[in-house]
VOLUMKOL-223301 format. One record per atom (N, C-alpha, C, O): y, x, z. Coordinates in steps of 0.1 Angstrom, whole numbers, padded with zeros to 4 digits, always signed. Layout:
// residues N
YXZ;...
END
This chain:
// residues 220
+1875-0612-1059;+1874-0603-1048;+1860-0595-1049;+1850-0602-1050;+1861-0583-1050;+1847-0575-1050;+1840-0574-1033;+1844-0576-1022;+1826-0571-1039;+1815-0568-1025;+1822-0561-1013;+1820-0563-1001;+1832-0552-1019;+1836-0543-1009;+1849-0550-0997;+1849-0550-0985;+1858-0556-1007;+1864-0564-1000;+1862-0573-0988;+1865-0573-0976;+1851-0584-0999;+1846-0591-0990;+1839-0587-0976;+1840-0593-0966;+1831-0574-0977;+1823-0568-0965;+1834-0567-0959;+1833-0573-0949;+1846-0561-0961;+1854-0557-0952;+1865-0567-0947;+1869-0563-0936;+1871-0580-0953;+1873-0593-0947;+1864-0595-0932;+1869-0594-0921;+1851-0598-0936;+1841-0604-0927;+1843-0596-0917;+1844-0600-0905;+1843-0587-0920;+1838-0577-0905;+1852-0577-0898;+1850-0574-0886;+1865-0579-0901;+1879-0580-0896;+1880-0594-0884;+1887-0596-0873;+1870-0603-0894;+1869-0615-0894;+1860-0619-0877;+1862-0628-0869;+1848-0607-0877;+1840-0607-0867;+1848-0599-0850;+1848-0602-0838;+1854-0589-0858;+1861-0586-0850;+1874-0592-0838;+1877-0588-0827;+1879-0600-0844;+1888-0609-0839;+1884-0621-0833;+1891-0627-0825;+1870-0626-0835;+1864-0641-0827;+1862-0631-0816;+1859-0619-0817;+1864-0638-0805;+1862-0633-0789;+1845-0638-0788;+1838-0646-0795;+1843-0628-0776;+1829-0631-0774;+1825-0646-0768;+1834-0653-0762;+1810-0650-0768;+1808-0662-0766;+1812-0660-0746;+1806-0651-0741;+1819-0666-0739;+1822-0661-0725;+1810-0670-0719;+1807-0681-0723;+1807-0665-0712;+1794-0665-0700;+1796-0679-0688;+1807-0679-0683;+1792-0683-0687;+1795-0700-0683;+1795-0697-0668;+1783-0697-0664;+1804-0693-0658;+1808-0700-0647;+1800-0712-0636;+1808-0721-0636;+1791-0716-0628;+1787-0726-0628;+1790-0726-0607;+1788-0718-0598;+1796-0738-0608;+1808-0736-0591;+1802-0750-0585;+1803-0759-0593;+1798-0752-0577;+1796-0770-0569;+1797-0764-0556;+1796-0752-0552;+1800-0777-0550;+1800-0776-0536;+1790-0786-0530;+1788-0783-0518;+1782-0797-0535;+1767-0801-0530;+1761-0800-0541;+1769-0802-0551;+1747-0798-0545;+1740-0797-0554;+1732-0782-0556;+1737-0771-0553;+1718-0782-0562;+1718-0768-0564;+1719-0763-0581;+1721-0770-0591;+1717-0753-0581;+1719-0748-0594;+1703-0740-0601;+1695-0734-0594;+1704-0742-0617;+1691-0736-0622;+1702-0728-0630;+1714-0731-0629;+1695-0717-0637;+1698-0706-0649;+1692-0707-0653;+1683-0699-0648;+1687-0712-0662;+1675-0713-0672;+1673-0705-0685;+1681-0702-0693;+1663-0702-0686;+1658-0694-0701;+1664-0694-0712;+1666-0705-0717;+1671-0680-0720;+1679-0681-0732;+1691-0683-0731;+1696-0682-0742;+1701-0686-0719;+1714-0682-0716;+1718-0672-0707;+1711-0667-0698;+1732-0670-0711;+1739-0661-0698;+1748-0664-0691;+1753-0674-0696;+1750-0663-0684;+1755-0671-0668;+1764-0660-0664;+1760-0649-0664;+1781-0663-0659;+1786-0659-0657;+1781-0660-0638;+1769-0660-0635;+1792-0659-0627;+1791-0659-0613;+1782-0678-0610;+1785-0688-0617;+1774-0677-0599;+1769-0689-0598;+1771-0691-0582;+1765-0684-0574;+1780-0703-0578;+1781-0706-0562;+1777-0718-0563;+1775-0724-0574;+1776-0722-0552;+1777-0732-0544;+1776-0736-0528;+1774-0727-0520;+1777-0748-0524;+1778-0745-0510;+1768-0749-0504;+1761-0742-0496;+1764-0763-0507;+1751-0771-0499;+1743-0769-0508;+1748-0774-0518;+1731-0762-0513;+1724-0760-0526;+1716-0750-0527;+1717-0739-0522;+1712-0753-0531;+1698-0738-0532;+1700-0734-0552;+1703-0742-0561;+1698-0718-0552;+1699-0712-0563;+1688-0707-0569;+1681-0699-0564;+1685-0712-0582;+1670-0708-0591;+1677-0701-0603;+1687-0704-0607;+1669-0691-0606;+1674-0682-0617;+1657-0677-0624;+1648-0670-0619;+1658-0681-0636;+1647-0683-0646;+1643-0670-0647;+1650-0661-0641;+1631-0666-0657;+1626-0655-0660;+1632-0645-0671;+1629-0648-0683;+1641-0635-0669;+1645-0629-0680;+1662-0633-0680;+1668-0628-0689;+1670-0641-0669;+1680-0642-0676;+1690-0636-0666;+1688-0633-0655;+1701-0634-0673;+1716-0624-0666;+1726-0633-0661;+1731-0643-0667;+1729-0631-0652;+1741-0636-0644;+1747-0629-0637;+1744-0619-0632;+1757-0633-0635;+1772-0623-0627;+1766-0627-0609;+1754-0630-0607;+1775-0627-0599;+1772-0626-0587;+1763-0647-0584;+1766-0658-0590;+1756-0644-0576;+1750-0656-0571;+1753-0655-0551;+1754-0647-0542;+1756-0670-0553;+1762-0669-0535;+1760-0685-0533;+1761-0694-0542;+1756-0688-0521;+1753-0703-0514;+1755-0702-0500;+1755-0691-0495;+1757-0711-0494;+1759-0711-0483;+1745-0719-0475;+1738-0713-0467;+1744-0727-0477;+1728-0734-0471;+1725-0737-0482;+1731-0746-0489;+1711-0727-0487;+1702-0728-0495;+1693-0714-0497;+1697-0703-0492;+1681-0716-0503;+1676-0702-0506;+1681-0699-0523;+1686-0708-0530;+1676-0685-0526;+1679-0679-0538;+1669-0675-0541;+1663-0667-0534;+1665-0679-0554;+1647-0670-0559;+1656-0667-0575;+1663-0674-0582;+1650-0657-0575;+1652-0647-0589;+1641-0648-0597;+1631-0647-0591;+1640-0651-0612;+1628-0648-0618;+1623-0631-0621;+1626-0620-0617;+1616-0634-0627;+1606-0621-0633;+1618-0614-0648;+1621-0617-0659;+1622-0602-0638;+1630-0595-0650;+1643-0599-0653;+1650-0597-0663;+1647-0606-0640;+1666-0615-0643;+1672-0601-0645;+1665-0591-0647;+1687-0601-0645;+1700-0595-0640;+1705-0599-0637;+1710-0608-0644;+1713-0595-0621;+1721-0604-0616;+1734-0594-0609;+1735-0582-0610;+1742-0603-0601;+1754-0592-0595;+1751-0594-0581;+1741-0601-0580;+1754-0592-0573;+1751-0591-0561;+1748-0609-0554;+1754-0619-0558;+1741-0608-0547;+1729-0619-0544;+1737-0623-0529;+1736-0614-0520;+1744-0633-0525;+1743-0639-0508;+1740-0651-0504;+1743-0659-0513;+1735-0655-0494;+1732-0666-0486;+1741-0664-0471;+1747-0655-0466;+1740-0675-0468;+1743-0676-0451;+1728-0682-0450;+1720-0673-0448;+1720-0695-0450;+1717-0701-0444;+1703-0703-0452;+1701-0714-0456;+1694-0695-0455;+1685-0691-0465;+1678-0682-0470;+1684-0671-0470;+1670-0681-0474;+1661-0665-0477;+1663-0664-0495;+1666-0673-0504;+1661-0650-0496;+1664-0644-0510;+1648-0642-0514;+1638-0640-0506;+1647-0643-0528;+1631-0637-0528;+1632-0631-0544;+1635-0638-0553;+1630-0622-0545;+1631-0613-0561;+1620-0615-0564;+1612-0615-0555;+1617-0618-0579;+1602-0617-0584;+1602-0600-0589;+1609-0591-0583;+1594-0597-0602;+1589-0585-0599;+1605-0583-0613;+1611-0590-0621;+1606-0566-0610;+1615-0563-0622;+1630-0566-0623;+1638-0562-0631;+1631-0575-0612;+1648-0577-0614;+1653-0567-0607;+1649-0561-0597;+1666-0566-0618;+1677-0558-0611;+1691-0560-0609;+1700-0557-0617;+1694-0566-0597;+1709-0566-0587;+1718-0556-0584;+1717-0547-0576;+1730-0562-0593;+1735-0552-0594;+1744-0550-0582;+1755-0546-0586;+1743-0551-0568;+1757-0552-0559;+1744-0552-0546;+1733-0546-0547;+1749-0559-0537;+1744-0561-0524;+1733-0573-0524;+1732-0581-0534;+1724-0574-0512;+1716-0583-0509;+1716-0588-0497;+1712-0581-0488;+1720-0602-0495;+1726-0600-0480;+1723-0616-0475;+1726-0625-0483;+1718-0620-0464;+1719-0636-0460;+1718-0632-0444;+1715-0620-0440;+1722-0643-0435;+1728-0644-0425;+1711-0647-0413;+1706-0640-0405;+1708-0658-0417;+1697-0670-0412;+1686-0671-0423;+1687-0680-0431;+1672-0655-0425;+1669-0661-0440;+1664-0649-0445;+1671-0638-0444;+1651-0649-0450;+1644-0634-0450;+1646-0626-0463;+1649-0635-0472;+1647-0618-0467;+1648-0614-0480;+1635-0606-0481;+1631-0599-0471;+1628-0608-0499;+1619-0604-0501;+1619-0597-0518;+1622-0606-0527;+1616-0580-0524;+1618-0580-0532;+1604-0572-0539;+1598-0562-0535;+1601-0580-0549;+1588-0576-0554;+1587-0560-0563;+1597-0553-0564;+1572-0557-0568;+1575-0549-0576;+1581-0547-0589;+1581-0555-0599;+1588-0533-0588;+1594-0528-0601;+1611-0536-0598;+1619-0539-0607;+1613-0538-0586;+1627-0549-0586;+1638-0530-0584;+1635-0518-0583;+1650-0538-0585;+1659-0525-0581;+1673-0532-0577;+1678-0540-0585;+1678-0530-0563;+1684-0532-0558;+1703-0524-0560;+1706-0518-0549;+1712-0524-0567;+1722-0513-0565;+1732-0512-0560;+1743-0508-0564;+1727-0518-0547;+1736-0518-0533;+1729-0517-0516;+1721-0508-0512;+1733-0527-0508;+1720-0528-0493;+1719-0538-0490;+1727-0547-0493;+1710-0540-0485;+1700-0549-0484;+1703-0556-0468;+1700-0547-0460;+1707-0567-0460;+1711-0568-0449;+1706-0583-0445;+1704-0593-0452;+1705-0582-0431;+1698-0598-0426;+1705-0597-0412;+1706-0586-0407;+1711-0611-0406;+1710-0609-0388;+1695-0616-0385;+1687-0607-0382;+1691-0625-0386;+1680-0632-0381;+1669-0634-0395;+1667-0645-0401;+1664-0626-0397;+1654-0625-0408;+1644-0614-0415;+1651-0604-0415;+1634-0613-0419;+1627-0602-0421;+1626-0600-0435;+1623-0609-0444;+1629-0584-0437;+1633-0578-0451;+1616-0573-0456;+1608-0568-0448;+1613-0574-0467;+1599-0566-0471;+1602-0562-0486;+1605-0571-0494;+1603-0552-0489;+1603-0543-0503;+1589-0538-0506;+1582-0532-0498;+1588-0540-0518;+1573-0537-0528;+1575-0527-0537;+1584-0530-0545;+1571-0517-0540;+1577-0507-0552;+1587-0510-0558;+1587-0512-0570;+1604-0510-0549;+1616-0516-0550;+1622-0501-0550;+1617-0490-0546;+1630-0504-0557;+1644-0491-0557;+1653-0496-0552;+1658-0506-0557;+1659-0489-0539;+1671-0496-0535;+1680-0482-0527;+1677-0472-0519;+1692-0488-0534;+1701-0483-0537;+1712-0474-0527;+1719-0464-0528;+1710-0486-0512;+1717-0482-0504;+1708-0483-0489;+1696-0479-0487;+1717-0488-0479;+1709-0489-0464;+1702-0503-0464;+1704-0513-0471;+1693-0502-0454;+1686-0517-0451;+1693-0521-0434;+1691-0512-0426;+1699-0530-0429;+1706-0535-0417;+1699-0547-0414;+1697-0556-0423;+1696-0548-0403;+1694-0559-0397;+1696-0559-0382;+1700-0548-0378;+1693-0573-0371;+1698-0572-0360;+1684-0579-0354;+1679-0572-0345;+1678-0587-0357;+1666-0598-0351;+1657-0597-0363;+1653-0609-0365;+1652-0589-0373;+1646-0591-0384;+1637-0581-0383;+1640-0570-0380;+1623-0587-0389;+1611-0574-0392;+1614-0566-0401;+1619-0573-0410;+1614-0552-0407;+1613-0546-0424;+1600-0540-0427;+1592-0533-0421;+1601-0543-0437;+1587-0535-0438;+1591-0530-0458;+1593-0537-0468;+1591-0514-0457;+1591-0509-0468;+1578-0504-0471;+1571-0495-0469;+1578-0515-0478;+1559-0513-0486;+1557-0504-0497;+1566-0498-0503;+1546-0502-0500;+1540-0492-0507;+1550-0487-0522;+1553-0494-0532;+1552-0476-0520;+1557-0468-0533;+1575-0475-0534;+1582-0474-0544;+1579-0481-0524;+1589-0485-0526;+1600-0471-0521;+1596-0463-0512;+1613-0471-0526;+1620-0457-0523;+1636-0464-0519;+1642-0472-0526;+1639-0459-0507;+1648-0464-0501;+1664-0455-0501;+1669-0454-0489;+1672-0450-0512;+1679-0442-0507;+1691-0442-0497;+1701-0435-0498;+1690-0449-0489;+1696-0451-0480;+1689-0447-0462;+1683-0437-0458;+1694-0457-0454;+1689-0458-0443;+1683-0469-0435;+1686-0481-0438;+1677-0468-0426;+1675-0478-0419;+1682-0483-0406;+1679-0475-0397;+1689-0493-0400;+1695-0495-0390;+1692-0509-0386;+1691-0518-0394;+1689-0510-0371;+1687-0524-0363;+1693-0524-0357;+1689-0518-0347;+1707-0531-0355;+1719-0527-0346;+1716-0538-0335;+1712-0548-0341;+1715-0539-0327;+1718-0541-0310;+1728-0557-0313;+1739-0558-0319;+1717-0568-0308;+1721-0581-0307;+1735-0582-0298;+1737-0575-0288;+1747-0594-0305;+1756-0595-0297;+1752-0604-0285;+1740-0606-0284;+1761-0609-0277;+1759-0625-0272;+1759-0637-0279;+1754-0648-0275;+1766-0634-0290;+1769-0650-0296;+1755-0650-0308;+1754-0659-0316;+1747-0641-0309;+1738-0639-0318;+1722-0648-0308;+1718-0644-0298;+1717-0661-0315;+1704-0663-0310;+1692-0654-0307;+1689-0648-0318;+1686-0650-0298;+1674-0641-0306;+1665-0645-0291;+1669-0653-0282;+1650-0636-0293;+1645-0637-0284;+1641-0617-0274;+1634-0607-0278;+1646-0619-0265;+1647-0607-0264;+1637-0597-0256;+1640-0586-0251;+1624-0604-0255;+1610-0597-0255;+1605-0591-0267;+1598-0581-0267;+1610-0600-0277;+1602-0597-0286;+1610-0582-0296;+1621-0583-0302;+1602-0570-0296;+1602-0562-0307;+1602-0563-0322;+1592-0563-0328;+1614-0563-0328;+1612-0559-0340;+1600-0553-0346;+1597-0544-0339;+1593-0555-0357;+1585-0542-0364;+1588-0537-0378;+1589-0544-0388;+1590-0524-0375;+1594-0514-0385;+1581-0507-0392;+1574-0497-0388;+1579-0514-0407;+1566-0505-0413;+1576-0496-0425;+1586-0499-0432;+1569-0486-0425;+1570-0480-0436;+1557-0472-0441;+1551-0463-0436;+1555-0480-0453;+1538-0481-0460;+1541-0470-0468;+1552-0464-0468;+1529-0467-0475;+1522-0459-0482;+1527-0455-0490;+1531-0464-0498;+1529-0440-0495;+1541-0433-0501;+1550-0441-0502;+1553-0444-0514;+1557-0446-0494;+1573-0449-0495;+1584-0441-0490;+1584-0438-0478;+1590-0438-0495;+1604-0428-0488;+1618-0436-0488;+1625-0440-0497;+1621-0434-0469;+1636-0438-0462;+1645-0425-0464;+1647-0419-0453;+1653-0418-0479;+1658-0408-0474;+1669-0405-0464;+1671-0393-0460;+1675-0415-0460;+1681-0418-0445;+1680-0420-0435;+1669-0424-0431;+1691-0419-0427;+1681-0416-0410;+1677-0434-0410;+1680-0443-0418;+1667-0433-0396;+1663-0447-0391;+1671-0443-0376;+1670-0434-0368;+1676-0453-0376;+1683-0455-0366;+1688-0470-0357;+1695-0479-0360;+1681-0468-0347;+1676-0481-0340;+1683-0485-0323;+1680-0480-0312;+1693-0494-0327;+1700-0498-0314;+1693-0501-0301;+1696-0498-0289;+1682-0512-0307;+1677-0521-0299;+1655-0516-0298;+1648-0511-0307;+1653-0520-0289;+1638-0518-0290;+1628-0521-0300;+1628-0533-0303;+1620-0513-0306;+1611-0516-0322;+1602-0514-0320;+1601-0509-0308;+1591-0514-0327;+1577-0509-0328;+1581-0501-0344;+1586-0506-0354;+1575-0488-0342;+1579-0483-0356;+1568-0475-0358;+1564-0465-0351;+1560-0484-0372;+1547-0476-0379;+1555-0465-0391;+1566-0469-0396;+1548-0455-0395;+1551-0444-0406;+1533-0448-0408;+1523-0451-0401;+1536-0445-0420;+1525-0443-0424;+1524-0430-0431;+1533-0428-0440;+1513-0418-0431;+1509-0402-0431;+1518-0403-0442;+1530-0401-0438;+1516-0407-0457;+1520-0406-0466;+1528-0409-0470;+1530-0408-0482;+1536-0413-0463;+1554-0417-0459;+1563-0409-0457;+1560-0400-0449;+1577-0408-0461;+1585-0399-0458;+1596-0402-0451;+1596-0414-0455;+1608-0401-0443;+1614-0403-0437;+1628-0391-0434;+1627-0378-0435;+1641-0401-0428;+1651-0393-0424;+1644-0391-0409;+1632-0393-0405;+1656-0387-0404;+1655-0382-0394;+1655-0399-0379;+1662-0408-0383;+1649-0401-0370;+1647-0411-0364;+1653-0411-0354;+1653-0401-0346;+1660-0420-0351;+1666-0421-0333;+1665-0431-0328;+1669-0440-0336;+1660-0435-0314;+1659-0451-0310;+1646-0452-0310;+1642-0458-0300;+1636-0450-0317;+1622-0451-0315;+1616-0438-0317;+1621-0426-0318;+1603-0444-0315;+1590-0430-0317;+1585-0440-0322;+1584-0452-0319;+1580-0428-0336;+1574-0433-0349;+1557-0434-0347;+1552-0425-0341;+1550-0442-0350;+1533-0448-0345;+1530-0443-0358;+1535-0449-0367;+1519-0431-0363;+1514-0426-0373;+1501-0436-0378;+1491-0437-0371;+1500-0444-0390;+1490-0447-0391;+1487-0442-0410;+1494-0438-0419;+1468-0447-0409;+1466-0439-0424;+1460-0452-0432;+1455-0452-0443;+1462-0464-0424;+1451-0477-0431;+1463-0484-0436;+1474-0485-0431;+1458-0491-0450;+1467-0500-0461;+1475-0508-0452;+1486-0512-0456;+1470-0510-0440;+1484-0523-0437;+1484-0514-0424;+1475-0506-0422;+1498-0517-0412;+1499-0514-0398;+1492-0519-0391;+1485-0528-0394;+1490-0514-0378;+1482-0518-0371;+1492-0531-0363;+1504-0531-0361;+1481-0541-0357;+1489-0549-0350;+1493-0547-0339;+1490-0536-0334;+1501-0555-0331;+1509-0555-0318;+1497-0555-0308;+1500-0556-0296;
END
């Protein structure tokens, strides 16, 4: 058999092995790691908290009581909790929604979100984040920090009855330093809502926006 053959065997040969498939990882108590140097197909579980290493890819991640921390530079598919906070390190990118029930979500710099971002009882904070869709919450602070770009909107929908909250207390709505909400903000329930000069925004309903020019909001 000549060189040519043989190249062309092999490569018939490579063609036909199926790819290595991405490992699945399902429990119902326990939590789960993704650790460095593999790929990870969808990762659940129910009682358990979810860790996902620096650098690595995974299909959707979901728990029911537990938190979810992302390393530096993952890929993942859309991110949920019920009973738990989310926290992105810097550079990851999600590819779906971001969403927990009871449980703050927090997404560092250079992260990119390509879906929305959602909490009932928890406070959202974005850091030079790209995010994709709206931010929703019902009892939760947001605060879109510096250089972060929101193409979506902002919405604080108006607590049910069956929803815990405390109902003196205002929400606070920042939006830091050059960051842009190109969607409306739109607010069911009572907020305190900082802009900051260098900030851009949709159009606002439900509050009046509090102008400030100093690195952080001013307090309550």
């Amino acid at each position: 058999m000549n060189a040519r053959s043989l190249a062309l065997l092999l490569a018939l040969a490579a063609a036909a092995t199926p790819a290595l498939a991405q490992e699945d990882i399902s429990k119902v108590n326990g939590s789960i790691t993704a650790t460095s140097g593999q790929r990870y197909g969808d990762l659940d579980t129910v009682n358990g908290s979810i860790r996902v290493d620096d650098g690595v890819e995974t299909g959707d991640i979901e728990t029911v009581n537990g938190t979810i921390k992302v390393g530096e530079g993952a890929r993942t598919g859309g991110i949920a909790t019920v009973n738990g906070g989310v926290r992105l390190a810097g550079g990851v990118i999600a590819r779906g929604n971001v969403t927990t029930v009871n449980g703050s979500i927090f997404a560092d710099r250079r992260s990119r979100i390509e879906g929305r971002v959602e909490t009932v009882n928890g406070g959202i904070g974005l850091v030079e984040t790209q995010l994709a869709g709206d931010i929703e919450t019902v009892n939760g602070d947001v605060t879109v920090g510096v250089g972060s770009v929101v193409n979506g909107g902002i919405q604080i929908k108006k607590p049910s009855f069956s929803i815990s909250f405390t109902p003196n207390r205002k929400p606070r709505v920042i939006i830091g330093p050059n960051a842009v909400v190109k969607g409306p903000l739109q607010f069911e329930r009572d907020v305190l809502l900082y802009v900051h000069r260098s900030a851009t925004t949709g159009p606002v309903s439900g509050a009046t926006p509090v102008s400030f020019d100093t690195d952080t909001a001013p307090e309550n």
